[in-house]
Structures are given as structure tokens and as C-alpha cells.
C-alpha positions in Angstrom: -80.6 -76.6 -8.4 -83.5 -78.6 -7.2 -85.4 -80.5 -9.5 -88.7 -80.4 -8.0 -90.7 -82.1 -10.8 -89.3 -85.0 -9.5 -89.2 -84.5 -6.5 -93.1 -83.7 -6.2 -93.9 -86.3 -8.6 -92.3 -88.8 -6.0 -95.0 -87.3 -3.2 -97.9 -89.5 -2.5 -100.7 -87.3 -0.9 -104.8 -88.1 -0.3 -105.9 -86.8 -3.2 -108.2 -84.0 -1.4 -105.3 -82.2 -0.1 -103.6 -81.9 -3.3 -106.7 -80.7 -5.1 -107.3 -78.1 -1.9 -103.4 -76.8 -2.5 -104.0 -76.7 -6.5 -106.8 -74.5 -5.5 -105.1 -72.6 -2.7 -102.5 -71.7 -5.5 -104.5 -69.2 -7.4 -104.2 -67.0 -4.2 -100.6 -67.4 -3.7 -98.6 -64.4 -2.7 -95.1 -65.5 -3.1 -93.7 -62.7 -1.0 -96.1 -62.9 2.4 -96.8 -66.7 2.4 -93.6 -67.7 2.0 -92.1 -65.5 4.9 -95.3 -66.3 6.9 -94.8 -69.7 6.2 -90.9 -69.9 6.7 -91.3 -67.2 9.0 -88.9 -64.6 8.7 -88.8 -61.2 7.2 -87.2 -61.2 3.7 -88.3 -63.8 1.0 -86.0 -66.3 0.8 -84.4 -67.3 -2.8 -86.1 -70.3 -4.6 -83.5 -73.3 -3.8 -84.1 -72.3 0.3 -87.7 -71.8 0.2 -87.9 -74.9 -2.0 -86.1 -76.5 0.6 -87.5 -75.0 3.6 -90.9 -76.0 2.1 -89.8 -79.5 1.7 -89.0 -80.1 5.3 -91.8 -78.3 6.5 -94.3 -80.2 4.4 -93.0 -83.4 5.4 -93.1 -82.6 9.2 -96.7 -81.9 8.8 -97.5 -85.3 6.0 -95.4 -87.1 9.5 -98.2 -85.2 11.8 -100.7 -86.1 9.5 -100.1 -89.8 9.2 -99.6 -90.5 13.3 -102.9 -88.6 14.1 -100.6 -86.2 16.1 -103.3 -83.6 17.6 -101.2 -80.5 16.5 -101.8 -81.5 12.8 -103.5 -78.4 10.9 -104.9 -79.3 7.6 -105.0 -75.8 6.6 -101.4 -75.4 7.2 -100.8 -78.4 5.0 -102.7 -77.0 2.3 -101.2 -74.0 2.3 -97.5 -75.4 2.4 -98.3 -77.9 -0.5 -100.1 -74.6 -2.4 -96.4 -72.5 -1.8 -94.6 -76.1 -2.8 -97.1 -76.5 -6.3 -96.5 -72.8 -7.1 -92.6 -72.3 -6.5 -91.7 -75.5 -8.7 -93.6 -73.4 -11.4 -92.0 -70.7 -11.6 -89.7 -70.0 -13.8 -86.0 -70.0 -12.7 -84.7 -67.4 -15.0 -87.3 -64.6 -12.5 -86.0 -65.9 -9.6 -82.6 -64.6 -11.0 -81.2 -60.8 -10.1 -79.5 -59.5 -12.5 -76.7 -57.7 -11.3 -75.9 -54.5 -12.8 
């Protein structure tokens, strides 16, 4: 298991774009932005889309930092907003029970 509190806690982001994702997660639909996001067609488990998010997120801080001219801002915002509301759920609903 990931321990994201940590991990995120260890992030250091302009302070805007953290605000704009803490924002962006009152909308968040885990379901269709994480498979928009990760693109693919079933919602991956928590661990992988914690870790999918991760990479992605740092790809784009990279982008961000060298000026790169693909760099999206929005997408940032709304990977950080996915990041900031998966390391709150709560692991136990993440969880099938089996029958």
C-alpha cells in the first residue's frame, strides 16, 4: 500500500495550482476522470491509479518547470485534484468484498 500522505506532503507545488486542484476536487468523479485521465475504460484500483497519477503528475510538474510548450495547466490541475481526492479516500471502500 501507498502512503500518500507522505508522499504528497513531500510535493512542492506554486501554491496557485494546489489551491486550483483543492478546488477542482469538489467536482471530482472518481469513475470518469480517472479513466479519462489514465485513459482506459475500467477504473483502475486505488494503488494503480495512485500510481499512474504519480507518474503522470510528475511528467507534467517536469513540463511545467522547462517551459515545455505542450504544458497544459488545466491538465495539471485536474491530475493534482484526482491525486488530493484518491489519498482521501478511505481504503476500506476501495475494497470488494468478495462473496
Amino acid at each position: 500500500m501507498i502512503n500518500t500522505q507522505v508522499i504528497l506532503s513531500s510535493l512542492k507545488r506554486p501554491k496557485i495550482l494546489i489551491n486550483a486542484a483543492r478546488l477542482g476536487m469538489a467536482d471530482y468523479n472518481r469513475d470518469a476522470d480517472l479513466r479519462f485521465i489514465v485513459k482506459t475504460s475500467t477504473t483502475p484500483d486505488h494503488d494503480a491509479a495512485i500510481e499512474t497519477l504519480l507518474a503522470r503528475e510528475n511528467e507534467l510538474e517536469s513540463n511545467r518547470k522547462n517551459g515545455n510548450a505542450g504544458y497544459s495547466v488545466h491538465e495539471h490541475i485536474r491530475v493534482l485534484a484526482a491525486l488530493l481526492a484518491e489519498s482521501r479516500l478511505p481504503i476500506f471502500s476501495q475494497k470488494r468484498l468478495s462473496p
